[in-house]
VOPAGU-2260 file (C-alpha; in pm, 1 decimal, decimal comma):
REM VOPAGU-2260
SITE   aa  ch    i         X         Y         Z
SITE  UNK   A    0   10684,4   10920,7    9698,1
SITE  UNK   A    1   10679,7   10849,7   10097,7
SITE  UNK   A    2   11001,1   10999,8   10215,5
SITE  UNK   A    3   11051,3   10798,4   10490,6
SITE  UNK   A    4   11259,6   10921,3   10825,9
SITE  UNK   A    5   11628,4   10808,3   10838,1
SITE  UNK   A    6   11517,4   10617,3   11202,7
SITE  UNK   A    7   11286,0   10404,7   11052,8
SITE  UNK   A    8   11549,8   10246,3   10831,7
SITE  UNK   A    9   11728,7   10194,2   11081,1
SITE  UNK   A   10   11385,1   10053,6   11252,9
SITE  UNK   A   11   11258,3    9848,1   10952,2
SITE  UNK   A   12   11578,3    9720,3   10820,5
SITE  UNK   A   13   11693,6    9607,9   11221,5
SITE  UNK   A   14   11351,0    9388,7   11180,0
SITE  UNK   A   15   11381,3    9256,7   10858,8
SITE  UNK   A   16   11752,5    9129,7   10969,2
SITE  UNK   A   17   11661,3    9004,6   11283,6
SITE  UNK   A   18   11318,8    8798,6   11138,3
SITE  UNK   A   19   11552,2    8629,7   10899,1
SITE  UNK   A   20   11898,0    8581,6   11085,9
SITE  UNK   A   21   11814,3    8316,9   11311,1
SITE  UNK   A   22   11592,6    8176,7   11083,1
SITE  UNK   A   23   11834,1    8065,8   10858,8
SITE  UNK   A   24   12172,8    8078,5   11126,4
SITE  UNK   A   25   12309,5    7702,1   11110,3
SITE  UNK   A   26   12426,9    7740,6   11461,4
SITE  UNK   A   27   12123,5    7840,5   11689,4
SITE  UNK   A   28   11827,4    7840,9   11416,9
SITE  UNK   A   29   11507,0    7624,4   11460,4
SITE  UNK   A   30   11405,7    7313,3   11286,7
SITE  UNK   A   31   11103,8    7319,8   11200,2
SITE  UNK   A   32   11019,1    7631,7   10963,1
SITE  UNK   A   33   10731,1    7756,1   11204,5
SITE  UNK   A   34   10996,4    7798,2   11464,7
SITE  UNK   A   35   11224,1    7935,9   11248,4
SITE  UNK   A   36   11004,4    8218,1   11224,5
SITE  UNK   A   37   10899,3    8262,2   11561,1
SITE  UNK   A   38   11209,4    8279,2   11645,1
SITE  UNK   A   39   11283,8    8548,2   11363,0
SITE  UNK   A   40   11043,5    8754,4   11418,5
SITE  UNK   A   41   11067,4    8797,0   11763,1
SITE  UNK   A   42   11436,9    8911,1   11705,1
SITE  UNK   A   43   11301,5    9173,5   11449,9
SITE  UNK   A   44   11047,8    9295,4   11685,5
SITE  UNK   A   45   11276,1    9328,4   12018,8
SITE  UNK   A   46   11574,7    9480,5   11812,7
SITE  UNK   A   47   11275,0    9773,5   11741,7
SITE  UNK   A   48   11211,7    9736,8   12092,0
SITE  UNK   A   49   11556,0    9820,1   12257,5
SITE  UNK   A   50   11578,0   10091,5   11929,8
SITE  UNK   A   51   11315,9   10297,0   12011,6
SITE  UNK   A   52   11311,7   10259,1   12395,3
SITE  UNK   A   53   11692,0   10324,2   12436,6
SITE  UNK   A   54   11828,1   10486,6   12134,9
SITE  UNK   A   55   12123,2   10482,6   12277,0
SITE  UNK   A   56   12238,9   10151,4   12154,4
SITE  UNK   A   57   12095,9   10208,1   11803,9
SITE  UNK   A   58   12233,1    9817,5   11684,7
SITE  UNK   A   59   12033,5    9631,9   11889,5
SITE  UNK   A   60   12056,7    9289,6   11765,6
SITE  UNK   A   61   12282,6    9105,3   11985,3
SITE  UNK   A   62   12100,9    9204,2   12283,0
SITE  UNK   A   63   11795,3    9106,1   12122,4
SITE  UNK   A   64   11932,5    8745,9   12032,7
SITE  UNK   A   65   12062,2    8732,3   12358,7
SITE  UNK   A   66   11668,1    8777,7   12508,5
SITE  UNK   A   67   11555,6    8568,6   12253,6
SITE  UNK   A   68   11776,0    8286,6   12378,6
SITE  UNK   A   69   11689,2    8315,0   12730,5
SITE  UNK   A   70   11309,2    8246,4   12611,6
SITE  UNK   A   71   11419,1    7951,9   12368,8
SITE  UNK   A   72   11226,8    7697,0   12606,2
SITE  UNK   A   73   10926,7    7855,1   12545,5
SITE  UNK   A   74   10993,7    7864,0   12157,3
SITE  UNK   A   75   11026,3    7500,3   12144,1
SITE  UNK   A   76   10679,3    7428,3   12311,3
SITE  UNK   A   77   10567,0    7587,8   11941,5
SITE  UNK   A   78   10775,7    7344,2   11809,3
SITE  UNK   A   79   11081,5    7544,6   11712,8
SITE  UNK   A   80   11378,1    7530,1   11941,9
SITE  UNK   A   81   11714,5    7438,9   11772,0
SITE  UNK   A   82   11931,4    7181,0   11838,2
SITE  UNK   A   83   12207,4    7339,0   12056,5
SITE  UNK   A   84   11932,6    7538,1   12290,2
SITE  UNK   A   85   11675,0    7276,3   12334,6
SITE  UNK   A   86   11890,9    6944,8   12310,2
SITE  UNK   A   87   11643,5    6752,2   12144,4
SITE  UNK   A   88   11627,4    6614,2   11818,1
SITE  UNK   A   89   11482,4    6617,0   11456,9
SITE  UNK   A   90   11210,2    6357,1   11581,2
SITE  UNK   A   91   11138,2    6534,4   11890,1
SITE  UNK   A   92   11046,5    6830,2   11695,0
SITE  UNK   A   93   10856,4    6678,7   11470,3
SITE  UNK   A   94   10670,0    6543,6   11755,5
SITE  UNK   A   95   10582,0    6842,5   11874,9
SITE  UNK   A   96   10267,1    7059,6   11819,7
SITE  UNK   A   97   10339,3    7236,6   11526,6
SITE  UNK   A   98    9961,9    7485,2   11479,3
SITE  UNK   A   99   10019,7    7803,5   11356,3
SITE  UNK   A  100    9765,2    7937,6   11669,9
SITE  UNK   A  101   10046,3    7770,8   11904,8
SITE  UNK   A  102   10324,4    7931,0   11752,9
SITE  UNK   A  103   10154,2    8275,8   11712,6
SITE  UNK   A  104   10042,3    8240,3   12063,9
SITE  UNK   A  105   10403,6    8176,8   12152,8
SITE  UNK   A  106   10544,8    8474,0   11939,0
SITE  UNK   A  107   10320,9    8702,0   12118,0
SITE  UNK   A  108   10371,7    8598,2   12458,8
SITE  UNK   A  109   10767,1    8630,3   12411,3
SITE  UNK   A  110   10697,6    8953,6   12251,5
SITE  UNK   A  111   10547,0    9103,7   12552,6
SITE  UNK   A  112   10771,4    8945,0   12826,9
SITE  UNK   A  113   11046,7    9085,5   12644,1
SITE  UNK   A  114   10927,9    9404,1   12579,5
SITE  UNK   A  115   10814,0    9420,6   12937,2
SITE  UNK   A  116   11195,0    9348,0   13018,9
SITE  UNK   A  117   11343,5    9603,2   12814,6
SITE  UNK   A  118   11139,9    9858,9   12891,6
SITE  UNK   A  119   11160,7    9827,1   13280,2
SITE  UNK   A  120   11546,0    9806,8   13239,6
SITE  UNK   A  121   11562,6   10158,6   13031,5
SITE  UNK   A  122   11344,1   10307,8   13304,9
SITE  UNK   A  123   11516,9   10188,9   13581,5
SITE  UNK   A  124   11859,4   10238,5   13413,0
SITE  UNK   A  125   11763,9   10591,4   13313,6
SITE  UNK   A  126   11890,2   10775,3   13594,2
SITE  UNK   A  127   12240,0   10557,1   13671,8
SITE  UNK   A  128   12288,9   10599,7   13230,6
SITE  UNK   A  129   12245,2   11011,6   13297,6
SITE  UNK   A  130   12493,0   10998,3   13554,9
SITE  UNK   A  131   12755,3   10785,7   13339,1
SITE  UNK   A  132   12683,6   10996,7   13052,5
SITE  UNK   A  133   12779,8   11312,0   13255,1
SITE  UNK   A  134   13070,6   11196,0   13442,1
SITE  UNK   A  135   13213,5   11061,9   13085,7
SITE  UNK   A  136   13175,1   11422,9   12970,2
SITE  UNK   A  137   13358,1   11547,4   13306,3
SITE  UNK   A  138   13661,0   11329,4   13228,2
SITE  UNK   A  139   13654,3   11436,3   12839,0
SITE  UNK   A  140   13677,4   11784,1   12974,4
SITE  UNK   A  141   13905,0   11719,2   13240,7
SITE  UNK   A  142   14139,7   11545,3   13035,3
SITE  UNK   A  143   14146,2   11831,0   12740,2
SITE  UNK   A  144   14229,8   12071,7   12992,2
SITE  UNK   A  145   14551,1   11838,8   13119,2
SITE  UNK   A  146   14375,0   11796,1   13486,2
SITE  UNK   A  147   14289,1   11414,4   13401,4
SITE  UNK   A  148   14518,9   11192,9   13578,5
SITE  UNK   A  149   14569,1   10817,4   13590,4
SITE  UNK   A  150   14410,2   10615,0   13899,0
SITE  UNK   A  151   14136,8   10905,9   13921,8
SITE  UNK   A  152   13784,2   10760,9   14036,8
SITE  UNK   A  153   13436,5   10895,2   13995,5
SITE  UNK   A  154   13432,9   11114,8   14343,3
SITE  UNK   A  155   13822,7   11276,0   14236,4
SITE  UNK   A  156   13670,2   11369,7   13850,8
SITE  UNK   A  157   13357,7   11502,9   14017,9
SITE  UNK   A  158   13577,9   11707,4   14276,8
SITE  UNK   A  159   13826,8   11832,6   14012,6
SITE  UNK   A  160   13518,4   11920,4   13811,2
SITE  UNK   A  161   13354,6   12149,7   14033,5
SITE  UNK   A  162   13633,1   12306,5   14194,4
SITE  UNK   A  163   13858,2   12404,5   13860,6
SITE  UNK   A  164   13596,5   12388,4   13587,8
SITE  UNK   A  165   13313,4   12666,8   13541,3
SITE  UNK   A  166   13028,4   12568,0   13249,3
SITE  UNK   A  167   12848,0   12871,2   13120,1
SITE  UNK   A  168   12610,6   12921,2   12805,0
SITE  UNK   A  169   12713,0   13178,4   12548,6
SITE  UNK   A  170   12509,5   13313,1   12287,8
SITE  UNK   A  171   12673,2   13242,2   11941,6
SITE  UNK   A  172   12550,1   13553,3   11744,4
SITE  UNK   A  173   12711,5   13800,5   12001,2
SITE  UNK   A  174   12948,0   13594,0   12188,5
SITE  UNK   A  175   12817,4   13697,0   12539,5
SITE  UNK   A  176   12793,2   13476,4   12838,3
SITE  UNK   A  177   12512,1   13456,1   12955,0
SITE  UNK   A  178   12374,3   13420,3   13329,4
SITE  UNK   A  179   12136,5   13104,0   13211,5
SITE  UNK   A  180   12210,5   12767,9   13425,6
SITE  UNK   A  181   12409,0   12583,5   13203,1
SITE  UNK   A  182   12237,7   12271,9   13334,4
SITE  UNK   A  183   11909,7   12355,5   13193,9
SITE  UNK   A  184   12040,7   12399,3   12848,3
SITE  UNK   A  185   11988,3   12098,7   12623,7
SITE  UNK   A  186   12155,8   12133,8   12268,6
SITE  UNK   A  187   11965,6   11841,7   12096,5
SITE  UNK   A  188   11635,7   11960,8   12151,4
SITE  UNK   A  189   11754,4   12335,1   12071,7
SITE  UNK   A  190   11885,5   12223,8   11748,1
SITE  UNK   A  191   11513,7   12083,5   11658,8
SITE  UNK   A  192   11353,7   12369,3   11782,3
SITE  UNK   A  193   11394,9   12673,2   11489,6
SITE  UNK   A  194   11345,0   12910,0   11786,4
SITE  UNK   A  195   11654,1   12795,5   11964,6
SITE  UNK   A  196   11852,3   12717,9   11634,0
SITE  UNK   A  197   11937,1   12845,4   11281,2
SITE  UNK   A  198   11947,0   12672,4   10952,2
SITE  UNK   A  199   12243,2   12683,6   10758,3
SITE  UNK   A  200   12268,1   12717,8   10401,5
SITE  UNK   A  201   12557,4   12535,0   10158,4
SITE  UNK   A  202   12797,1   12820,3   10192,5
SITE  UNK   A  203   12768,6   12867,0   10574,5
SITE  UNK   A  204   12760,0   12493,6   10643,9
SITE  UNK   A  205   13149,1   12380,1   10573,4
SITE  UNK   A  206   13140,0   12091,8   10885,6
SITE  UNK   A  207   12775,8   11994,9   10771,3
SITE  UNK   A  208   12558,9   11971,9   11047,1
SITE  UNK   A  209   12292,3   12186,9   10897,1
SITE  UNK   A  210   12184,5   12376,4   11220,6
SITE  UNK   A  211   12316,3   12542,1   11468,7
SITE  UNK   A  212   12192,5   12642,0   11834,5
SITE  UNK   A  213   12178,2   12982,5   11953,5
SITE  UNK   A  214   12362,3   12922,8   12234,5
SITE  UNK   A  215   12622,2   12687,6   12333,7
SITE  UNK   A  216   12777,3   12535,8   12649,5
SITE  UNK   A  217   13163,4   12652,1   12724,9
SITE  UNK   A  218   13374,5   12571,3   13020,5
SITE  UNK   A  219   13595,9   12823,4   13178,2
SITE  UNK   A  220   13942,7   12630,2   13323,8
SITE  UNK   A  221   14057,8   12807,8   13595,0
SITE  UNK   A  222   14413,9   12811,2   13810,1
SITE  UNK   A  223   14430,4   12738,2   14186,4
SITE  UNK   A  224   14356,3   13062,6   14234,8
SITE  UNK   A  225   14039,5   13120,9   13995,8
SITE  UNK   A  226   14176,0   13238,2   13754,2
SITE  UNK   A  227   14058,7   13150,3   13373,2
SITE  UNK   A  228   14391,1   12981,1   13215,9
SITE  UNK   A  229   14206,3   12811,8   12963,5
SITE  UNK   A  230   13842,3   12786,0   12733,3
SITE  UNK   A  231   13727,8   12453,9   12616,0
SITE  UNK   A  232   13525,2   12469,7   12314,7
SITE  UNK   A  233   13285,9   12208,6   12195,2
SITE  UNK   A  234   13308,8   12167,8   11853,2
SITE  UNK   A  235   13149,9   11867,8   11581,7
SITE  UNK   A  236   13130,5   11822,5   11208,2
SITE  UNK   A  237   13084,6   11540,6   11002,4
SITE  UNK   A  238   13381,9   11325,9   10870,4
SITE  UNK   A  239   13329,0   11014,2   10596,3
SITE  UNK   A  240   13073,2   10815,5   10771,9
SITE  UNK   A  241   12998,7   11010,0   11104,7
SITE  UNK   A  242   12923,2   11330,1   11319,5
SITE  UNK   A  243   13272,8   11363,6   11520,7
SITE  UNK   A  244   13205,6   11566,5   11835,8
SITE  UNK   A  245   13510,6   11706,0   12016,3
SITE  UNK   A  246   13654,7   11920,2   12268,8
SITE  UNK   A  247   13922,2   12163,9   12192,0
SITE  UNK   A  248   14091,4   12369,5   12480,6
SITE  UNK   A  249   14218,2   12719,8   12417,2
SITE  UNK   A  250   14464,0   12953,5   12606,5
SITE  UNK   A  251   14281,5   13277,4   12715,5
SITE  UNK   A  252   14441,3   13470,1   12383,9
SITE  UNK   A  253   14175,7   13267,8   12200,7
SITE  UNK   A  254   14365,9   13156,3   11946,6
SITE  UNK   A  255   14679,1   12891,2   12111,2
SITE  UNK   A  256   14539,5   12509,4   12127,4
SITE  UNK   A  257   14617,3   12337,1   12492,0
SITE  UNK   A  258   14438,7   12031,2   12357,6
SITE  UNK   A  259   14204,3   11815,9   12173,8
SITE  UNK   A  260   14013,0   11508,2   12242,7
SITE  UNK   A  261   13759,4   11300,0   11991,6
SITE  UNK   A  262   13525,9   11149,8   12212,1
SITE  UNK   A  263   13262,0   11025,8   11969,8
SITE  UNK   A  264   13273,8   10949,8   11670,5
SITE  UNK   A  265   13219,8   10644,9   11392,1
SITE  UNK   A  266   13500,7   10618,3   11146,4
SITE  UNK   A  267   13699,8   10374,0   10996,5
SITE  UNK   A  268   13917,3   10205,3   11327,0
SITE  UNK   A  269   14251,0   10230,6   11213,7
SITE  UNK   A  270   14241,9   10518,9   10966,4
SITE  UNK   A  271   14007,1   10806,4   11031,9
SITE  UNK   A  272   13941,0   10639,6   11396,4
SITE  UNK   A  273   14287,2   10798,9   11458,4
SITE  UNK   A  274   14150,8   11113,0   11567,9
SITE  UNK   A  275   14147,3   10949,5   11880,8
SITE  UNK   A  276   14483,6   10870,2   11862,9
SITE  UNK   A  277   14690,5   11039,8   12165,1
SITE  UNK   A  278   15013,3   11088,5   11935,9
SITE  UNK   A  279   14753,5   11269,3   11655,7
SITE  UNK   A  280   14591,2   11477,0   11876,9
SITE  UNK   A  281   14944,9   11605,7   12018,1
SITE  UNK   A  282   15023,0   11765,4   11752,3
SITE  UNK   A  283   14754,8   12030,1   11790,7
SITE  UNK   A  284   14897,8   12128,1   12107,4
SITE  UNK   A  285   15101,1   12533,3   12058,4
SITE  UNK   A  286   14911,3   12561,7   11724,0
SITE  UNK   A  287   14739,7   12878,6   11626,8
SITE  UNK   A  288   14355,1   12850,8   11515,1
SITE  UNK   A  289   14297,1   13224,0   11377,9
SITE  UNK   A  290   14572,4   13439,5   11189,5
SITE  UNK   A  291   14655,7   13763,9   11233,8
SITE  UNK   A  292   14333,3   13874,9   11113,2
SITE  UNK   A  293   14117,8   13680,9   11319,6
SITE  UNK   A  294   14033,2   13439,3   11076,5
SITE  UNK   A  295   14053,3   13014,8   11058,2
SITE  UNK   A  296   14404,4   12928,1   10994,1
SITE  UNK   A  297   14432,8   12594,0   11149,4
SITE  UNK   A  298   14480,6   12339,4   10834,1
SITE  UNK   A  299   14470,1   11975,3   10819,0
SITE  UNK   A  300   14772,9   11930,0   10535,7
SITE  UNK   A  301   14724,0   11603,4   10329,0
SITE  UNK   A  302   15111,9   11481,4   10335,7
SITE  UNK   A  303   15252,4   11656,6   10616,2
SITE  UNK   A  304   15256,3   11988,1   10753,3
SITE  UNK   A  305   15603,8   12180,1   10695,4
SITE  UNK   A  306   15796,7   12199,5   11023,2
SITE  UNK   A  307   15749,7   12474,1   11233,6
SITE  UNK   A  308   15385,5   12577,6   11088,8
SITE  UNK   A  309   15201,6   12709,1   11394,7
SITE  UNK   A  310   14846,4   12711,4   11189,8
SITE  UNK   A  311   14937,5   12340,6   11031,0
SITE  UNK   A  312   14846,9   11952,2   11157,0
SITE  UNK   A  313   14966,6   11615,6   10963,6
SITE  UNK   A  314   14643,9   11476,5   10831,7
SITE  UNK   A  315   14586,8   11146,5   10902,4
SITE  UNK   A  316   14667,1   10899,3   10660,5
SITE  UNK   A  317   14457,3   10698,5   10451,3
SITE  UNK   A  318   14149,0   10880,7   10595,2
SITE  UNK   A  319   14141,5   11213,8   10349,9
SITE  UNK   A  320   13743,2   11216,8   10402,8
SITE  UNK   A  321   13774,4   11217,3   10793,8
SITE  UNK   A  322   14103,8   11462,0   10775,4
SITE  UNK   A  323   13887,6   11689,9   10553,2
SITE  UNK   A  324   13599,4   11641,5   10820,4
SITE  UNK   A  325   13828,5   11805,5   11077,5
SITE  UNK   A  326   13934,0   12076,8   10866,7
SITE  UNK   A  327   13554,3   12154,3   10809,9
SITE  UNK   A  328   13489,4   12143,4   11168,2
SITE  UNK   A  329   13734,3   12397,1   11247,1
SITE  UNK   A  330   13637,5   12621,9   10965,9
SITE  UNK   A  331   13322,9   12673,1   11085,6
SITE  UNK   A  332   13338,2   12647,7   11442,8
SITE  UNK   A  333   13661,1   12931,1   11460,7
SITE  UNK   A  334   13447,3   13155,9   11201,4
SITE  UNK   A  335   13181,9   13375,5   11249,5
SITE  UNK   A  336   12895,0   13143,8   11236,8
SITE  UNK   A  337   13073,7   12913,9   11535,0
SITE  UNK   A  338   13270,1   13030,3   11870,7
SITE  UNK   A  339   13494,4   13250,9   11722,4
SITE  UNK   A  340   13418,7   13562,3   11945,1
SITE  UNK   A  341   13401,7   13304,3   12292,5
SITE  UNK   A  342   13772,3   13282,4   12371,2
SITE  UNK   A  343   13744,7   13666,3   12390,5
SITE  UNK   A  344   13439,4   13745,3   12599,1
SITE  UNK   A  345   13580,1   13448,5   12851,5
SITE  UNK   A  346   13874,7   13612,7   12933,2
């Protein structure tokens, strides 16, 4: 059998939604069945679109209805528009030319207008969504490390960055920094790559992310004076129905947690969304990640950790699969296989 690439389900099953949605949607749907499917199908086929061209926004569909509506004049020269876009009525439509050649010739010219749209909007967006994307991460960082404050704008997080924050790459099988410009380094395409990146079997693989990089980015926190106070880790594992990425800040002995932040993930809001919780993630602060021994010790108790356990969290309740995700997370990423070895070599 075809085994067919997780994307293109989310490809093919966007367009079969979309084609039939406002086909059959009481509210803004067509009349006449030829404009119900114009109008369907060019839904399916601009939710592709904005899928493939900007993967970031891997839904797609309301922004495709929303194009769709702008061109709903046009859809009801094919004889399709609905009621509430159009304003006409059930003998206006029927009025109209109904040929399949009109309403094909309709479908394609939306098609391509919109397409044209989307993909001039992802180009020209490209560079302003890079610079979002990397001042978000500054803040994430910033904020894990306690030097986020409230009222800071993009020029103060920038400024803070640079002047307290040092990123450097570190190679994961021998835990040395290496002289490589950070900036260059791109983990997703590493992780493809089986030059840059290592398959992980069942029994190495507790988070399950199935490969790992070679190297990895850190950040070195560092006092007013330059000197490294803290290292903040990135770390990621998979909880009940997502990858959660994170950043976890260490003291220099490698093993004390300053602080955690979630800053993407897709569980359940309300129950394992909570790892974004402020009060959750407070707990971690003073707790120890390795034992005596060097080995993972943090542990995500199911009912409450006993009081005074500096390798214990509360897990969070209701959400067992997403607790057990960050338990995972931190097994691997503290053990051999992650950053165990990084605190170390920072400091």
């Amino acid at each position: 059998m075809f085994a067919m690439p997780w994307y293109w389900h989310l490809v093919l099953g966007g367009f079969a939604f979309g084609m039939m949605f406002m086909a059959t949607d009481p509210v803004s749907a067509s009349f006449t069945d030829k404009g119900k499917w114009s109008y369907g199908v060019l839904i399916g086929v601009m939710c592709v679109l904005i899928r493939v061209v900007n993967p970031a926004y891997p839904e797609g569909m309301m922004l495709a209805i929303l194009f769709a509506n702008l061109f709903a004049p046009l859809v009801r020269l094919s004889g399709g528009a609905g009621p509430i876009l159009s304003g006409g009525s059930r003998v206006a439509e029927k009025k109209s030319n109904d040929s399949i050649g009109k309403t094909l010739l309709v479908v394609l010219v939306l098609c391509l207008v919109c397409s044209i749209v989307v993909a001039g909007s992802a180009v020209g967006l490209k560079s302003r969504q890079q610079a979002q994307r990397a001042l978000d991460k500054q803040r994430n960082i910033l904020a894990v490390s306690g030097l986020m404050h409230p009222g800071m704008d993009a020029d103060a997080v920038a400024d803070t960055f640079a002047a307290r924050i040092t990123p450097r790459l570190v190679n994961l099988a021998t835990g040395e920094l290496l002289e490589k410009d950070p900036g260059k380094f791109n983990q997703a395409q590493a992780l493809k790559d089986p030059q840059q990146s290592m398959a992980l079997d069942a029994s190495q693989d507790p988070a399950g992310i199935k490969r790992r990089s070679n190297l990895a980015e850190i950040y070195l926190v560092r006092d007013a004076q330059q000197k490294i106070e803290q290292v903040v880790l990135p770390i990621y594992g998979n909880g009940l129905w997502s990858m959660m990425y994170a950043f976890v800040a260490l003291d220099v002995d490698g093993r004390t947690v300053k602080g955690i932040t979630y800053y993407d993930q897709g569980e359940t809001p309300g129950l394992g969304g909570e790892v974004e919780n402020p009060n959750w993630r407070q707990q971690f602060v003073g707790k120890q990640v390795l034992d005596d021994n060097g080995m993972p010790a943090l542990k995500v108790v199911k009912g409450g950790a006993r009081a005074g356990d500096l390798h214990a969290v509360d897990g969070l309740s209701g959400a067992t699969l997403t607790s057990n995700g960050v338990q995972h997370s931190f097994d691997f990423w503290m053990g051999e296989t992650g950053l165990w070895s990084v605190p170390e070599k920072g400091s």
